[in-house]
DSSP file (Angstrom, degrees, kcal/mol; ACC not computed):
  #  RESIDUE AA STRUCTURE BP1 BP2  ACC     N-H-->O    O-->H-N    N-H-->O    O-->H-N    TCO  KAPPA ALPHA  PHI   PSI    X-CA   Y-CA   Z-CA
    1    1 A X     >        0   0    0      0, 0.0     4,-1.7     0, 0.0     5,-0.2   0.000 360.0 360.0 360.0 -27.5 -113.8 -125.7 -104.4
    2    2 A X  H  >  +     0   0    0      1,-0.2     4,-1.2     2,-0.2     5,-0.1   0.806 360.0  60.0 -71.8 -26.9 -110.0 -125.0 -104.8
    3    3 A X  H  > S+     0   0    0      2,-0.2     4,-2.8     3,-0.1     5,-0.2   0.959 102.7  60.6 -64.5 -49.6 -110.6 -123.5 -108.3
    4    4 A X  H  > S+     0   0    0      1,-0.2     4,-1.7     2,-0.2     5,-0.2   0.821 109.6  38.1 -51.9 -39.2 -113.1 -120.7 -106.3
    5    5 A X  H  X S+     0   0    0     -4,-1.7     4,-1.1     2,-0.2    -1,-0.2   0.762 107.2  57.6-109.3   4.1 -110.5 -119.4 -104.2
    6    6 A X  H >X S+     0   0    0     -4,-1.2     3,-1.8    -5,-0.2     4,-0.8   0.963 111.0  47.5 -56.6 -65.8 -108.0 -119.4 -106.6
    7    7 A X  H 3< S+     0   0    0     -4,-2.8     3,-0.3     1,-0.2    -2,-0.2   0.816 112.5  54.0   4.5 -67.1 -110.6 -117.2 -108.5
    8    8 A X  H 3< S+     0   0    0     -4,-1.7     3,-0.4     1,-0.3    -1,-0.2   0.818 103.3  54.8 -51.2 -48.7 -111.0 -115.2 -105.1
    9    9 A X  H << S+     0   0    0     -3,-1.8    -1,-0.3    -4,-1.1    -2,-0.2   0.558 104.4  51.4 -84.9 -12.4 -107.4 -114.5 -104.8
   10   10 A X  S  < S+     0   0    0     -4,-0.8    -1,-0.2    -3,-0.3    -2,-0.2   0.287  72.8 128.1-111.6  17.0 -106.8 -112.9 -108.0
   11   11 A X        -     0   0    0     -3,-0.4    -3,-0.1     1,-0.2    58,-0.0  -0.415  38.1-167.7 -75.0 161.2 -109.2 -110.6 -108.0
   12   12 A X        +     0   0    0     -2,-0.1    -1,-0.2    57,-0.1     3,-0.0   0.890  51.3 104.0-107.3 -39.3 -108.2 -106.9 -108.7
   13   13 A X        +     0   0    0      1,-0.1    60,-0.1     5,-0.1    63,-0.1  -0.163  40.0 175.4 -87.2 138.2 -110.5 -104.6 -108.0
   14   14 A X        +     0   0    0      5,-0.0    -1,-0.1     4,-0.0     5,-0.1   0.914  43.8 113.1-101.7 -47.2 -109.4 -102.8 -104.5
   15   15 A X     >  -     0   0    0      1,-0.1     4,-1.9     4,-0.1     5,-0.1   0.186  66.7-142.1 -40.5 128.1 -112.0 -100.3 -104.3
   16   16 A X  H  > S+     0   0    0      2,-0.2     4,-1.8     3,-0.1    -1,-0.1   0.971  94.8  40.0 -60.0 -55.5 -114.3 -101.1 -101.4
   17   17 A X  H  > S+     0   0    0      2,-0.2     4,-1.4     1,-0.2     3,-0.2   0.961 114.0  49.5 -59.8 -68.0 -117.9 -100.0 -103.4
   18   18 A X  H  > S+     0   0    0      1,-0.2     4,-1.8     2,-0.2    -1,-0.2   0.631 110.6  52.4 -66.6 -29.5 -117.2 -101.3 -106.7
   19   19 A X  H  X S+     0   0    0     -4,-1.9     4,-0.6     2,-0.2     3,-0.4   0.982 112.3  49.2 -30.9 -88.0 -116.2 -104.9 -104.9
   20   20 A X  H  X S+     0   0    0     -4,-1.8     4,-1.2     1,-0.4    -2,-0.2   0.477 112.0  41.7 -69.0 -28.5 -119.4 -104.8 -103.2
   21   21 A X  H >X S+     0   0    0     -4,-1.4     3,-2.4     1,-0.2     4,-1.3   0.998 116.7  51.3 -82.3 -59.7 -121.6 -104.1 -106.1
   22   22 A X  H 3X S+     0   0    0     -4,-1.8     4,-1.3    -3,-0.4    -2,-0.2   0.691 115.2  43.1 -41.8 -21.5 -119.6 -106.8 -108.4
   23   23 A X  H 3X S+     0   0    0     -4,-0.6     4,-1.9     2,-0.2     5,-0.4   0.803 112.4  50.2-105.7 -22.6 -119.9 -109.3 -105.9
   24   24 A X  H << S+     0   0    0     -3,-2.4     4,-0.4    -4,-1.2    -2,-0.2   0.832 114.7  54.1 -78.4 -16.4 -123.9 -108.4 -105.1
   25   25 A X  H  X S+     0   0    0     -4,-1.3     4,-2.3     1,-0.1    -2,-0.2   0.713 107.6  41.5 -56.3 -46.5 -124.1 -108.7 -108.9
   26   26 A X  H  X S+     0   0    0     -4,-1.3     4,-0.6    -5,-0.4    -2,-0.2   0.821 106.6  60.9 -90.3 -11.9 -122.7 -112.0 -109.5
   27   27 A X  H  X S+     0   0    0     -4,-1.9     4,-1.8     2,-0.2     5,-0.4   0.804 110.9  43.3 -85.4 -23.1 -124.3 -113.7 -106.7
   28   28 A X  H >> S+     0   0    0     -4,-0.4     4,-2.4    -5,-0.4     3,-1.1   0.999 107.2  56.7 -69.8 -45.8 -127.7 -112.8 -108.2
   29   29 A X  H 3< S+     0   0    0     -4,-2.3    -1,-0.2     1,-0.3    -2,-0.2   0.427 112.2  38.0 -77.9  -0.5 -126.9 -113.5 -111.1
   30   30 A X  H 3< S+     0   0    0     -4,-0.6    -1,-0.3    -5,-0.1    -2,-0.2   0.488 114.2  54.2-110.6   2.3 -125.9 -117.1 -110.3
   31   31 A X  H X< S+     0   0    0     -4,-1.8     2,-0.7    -3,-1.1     3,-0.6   0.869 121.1  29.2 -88.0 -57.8 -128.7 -117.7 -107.7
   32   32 A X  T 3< S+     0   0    0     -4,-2.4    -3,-0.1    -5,-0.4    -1,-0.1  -0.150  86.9 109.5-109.9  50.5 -131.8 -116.5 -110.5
   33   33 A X  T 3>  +     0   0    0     -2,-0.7     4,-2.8     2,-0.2    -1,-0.2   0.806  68.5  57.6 -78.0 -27.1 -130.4 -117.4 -113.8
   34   34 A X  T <4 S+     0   0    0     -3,-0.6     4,-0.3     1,-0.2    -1,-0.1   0.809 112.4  41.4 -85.6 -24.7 -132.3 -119.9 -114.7
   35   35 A X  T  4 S+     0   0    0      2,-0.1    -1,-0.2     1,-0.1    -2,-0.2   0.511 123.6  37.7 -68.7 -15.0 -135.5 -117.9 -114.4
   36   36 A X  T >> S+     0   0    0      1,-0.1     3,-4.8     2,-0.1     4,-1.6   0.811  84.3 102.0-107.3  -8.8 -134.2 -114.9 -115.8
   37   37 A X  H 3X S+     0   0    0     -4,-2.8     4,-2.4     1,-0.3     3,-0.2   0.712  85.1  46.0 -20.1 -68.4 -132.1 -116.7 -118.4
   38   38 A X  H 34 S+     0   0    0     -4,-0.3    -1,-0.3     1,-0.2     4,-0.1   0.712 118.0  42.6 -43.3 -26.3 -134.9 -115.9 -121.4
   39   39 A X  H X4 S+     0   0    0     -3,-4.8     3,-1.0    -4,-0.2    -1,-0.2   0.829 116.2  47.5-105.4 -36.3 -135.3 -112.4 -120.4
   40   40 A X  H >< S+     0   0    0     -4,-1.6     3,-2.6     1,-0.3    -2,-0.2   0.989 105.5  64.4 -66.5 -67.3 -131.0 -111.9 -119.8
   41   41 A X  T 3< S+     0   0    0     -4,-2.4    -1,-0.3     1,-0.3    -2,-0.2   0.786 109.9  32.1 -24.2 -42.8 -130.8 -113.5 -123.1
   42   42 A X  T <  S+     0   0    0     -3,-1.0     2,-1.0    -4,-0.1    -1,-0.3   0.106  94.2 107.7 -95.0  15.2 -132.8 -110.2 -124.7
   43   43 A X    <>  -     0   0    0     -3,-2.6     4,-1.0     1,-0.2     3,-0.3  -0.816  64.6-151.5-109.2  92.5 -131.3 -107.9 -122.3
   44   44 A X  H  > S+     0   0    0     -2,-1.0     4,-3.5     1,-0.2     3,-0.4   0.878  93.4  59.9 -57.3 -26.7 -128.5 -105.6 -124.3
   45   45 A X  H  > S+     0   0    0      1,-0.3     4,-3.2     2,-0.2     5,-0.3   0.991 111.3  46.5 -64.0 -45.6 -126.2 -105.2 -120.6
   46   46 A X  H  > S+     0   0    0     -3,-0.3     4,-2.9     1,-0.2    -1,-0.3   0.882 116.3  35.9 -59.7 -30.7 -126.0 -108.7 -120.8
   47   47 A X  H  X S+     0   0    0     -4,-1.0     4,-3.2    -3,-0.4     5,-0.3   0.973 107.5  63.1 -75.4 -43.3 -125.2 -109.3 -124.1
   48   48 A X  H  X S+     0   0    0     -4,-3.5     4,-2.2     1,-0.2    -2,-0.2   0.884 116.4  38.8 -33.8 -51.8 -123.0 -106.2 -124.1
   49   49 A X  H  < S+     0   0    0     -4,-3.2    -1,-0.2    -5,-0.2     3,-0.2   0.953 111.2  56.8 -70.9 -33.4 -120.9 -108.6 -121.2
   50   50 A X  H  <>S+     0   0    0     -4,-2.9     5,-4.8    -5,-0.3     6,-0.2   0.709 109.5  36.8 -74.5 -11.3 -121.3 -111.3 -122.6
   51   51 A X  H  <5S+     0   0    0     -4,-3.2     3,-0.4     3,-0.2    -1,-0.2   0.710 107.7  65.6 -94.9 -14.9 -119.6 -110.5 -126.1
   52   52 A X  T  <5S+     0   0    0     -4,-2.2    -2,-0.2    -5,-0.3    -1,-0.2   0.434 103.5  49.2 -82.7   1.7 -117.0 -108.3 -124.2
   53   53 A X  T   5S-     0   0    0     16,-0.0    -1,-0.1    17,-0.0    -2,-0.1   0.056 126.4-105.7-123.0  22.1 -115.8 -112.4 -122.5
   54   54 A X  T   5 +     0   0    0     -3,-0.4    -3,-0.2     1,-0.1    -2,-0.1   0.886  68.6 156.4  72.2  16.3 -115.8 -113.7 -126.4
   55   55 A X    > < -     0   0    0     -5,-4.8     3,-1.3    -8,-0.2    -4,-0.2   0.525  43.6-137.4 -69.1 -10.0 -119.1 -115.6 -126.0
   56   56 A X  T 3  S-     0   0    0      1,-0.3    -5,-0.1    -6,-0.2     3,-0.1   0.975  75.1 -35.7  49.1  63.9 -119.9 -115.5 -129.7
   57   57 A X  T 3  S+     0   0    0     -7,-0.1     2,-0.6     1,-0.1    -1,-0.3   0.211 106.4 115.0  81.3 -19.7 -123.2 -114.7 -129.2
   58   58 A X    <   -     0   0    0     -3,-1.3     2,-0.4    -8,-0.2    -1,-0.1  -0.837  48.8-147.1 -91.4 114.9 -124.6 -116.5 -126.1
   59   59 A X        +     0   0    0     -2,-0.6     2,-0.3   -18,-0.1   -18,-0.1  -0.592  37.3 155.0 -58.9 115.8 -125.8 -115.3 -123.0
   60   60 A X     >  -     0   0    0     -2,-0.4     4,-2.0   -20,-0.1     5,-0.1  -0.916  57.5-113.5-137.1 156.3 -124.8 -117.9 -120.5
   61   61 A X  H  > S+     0   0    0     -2,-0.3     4,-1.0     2,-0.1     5,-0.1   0.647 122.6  50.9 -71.8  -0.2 -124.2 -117.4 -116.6
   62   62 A X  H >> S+     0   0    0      2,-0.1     3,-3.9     3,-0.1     4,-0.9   0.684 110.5  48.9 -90.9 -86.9 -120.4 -118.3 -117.4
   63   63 A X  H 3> S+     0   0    0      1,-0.3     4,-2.5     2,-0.2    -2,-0.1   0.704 107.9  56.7   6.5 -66.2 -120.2 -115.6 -120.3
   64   64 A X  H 3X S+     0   0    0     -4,-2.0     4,-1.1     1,-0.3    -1,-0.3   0.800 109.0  40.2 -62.4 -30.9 -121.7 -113.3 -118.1
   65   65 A X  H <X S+     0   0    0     -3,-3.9     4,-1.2    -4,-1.0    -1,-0.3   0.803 100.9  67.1 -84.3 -24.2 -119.1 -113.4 -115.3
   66   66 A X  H  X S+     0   0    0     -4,-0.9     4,-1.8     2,-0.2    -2,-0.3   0.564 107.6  43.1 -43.3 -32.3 -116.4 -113.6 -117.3
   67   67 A X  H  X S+     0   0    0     -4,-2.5     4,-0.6     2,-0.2    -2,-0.2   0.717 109.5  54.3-113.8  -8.6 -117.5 -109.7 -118.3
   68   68 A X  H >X S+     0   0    0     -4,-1.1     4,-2.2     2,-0.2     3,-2.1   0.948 112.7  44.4 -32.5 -64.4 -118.2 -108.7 -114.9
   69   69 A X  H 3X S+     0   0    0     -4,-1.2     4,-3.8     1,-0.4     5,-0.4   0.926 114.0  50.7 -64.3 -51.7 -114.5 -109.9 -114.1
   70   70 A X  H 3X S+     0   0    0     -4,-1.8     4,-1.3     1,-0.3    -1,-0.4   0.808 110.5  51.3 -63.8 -23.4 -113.2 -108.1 -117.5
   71   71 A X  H << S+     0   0    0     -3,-2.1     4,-0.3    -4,-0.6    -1,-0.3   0.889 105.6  55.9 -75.1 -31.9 -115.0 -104.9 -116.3
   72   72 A X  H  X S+     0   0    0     -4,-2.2     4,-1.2     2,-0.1    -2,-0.2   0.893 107.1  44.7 -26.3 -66.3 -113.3 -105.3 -113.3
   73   73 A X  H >X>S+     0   0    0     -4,-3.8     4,-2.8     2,-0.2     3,-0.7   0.952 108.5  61.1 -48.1 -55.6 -110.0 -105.4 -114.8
   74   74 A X  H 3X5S+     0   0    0     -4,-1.3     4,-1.6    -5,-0.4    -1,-0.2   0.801 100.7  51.3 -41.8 -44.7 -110.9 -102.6 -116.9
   75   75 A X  H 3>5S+     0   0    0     -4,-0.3     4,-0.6    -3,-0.2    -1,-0.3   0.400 106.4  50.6-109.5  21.0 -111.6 -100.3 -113.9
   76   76 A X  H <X5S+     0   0    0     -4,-1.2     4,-0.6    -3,-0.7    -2,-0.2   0.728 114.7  46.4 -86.5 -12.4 -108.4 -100.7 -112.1
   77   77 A X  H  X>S+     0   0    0     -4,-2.8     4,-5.6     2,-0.2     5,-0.8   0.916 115.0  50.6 -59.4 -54.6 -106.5 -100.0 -115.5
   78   78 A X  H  X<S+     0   0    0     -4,-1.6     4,-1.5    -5,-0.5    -1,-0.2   0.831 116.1  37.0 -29.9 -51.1 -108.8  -97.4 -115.6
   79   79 A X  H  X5S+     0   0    0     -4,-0.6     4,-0.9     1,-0.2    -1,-0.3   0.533 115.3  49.6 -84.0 -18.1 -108.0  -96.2 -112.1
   80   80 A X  H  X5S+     0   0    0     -4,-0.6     4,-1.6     2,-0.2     6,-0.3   0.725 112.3  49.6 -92.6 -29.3 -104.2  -96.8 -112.0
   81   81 A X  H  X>S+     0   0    0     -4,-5.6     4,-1.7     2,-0.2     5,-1.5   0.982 111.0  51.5 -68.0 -57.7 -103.8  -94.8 -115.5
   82   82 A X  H ><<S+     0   0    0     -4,-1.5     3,-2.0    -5,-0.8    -1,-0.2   0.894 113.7  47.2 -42.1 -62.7 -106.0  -92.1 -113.7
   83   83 A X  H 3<5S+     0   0    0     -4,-0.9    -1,-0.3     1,-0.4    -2,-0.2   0.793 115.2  42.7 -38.8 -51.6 -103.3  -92.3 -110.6
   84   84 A X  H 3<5S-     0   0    0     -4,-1.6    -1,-0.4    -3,-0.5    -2,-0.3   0.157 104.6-119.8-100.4  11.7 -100.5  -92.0 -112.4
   85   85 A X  T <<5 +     0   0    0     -3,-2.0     2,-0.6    -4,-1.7    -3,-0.2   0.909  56.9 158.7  75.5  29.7 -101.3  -89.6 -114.7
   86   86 A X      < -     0   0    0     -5,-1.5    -1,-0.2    -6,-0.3     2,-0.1  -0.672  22.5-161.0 -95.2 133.3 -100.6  -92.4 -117.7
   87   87 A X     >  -     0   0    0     -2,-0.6     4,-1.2    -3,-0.1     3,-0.1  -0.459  27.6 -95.5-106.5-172.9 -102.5  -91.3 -121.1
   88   88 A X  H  > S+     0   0    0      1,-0.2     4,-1.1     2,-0.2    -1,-0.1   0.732 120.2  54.5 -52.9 -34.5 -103.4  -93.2 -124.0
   89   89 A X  H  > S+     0   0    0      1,-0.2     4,-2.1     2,-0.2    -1,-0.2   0.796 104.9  57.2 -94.6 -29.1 -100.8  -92.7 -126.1
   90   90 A X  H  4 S+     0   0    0      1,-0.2    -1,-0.2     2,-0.2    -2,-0.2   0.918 111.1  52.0 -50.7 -32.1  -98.2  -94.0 -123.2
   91   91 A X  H >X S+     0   0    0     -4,-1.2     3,-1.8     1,-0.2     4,-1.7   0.930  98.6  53.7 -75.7 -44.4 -100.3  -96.8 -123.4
   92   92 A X  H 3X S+     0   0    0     -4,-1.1     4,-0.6     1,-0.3    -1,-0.2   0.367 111.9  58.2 -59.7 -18.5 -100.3  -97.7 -127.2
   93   93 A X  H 3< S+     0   0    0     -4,-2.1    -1,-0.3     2,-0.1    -2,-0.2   0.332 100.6  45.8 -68.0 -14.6  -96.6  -97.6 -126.5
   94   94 A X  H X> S+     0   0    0     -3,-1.8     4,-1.2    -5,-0.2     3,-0.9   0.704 113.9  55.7-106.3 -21.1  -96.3 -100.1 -123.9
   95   95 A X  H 3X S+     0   0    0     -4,-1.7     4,-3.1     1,-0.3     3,-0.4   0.926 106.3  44.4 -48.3 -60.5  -98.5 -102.2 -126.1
   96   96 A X  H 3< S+     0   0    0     -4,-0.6    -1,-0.3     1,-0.2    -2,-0.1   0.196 115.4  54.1 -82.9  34.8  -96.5 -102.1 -129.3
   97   97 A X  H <4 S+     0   0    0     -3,-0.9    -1,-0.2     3,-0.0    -2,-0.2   0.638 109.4  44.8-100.2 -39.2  -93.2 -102.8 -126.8
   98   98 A X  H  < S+     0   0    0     -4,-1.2    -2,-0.2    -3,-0.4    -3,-0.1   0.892 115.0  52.0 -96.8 -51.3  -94.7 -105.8 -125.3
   99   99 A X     <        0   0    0     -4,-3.1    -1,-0.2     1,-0.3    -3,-0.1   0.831 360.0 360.0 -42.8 -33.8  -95.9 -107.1 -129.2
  100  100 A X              0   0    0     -5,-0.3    -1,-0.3     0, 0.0    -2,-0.2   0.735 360.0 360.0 -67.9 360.0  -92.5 -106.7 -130.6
């Protein structure tokens, strides 16, 4: 149980809506996976998450939350670039600082 709210405590996304949906999303998707598993399995959003969390092909309920969570991440970059006015190329610059 201690692993869950570590989990809990690092989430990013601040936005009240995009929480709500993420969170009404993953609890479906862990209450009726194992009935939809065969049909998620064919699904492209599903694969689409699950190959954006590195699954190497599988649709799994772990996979799948793992690319909720990375789409998460994705839109607070999204939404702090947006804030700050930060553009791509600023970015591709803080990147190759961080590599060196």
């Amino acid at each position: 149980m201690q692993i869950t709210n570590v989990l809990w405590e690092a989430f990013q996304v601040r936005d009240f809506n995009s929480i709500k949906n993420l969170l009404v999303l993953a609890f479906f998707l862990v209450g009726f996976f194992p009935e939809l598993q065969t049909q998620l399995a064919n699904h492209p959003t599903a694969q689409y998450l699950c190959d954006l969390a590195r699954s190497k092909g599988k649709v799994t309920l772990h996979f799948l939350l793992k690319g909720l969570e990375k789409l998460a991440h994705f839109e607070e970059v999204h939404a702090w670039m947006t804030e700050y006015k930060i553009t791509q190329d600023q970015i591709q610059e803080i990147l190759a600082y961080v590599r060196t």
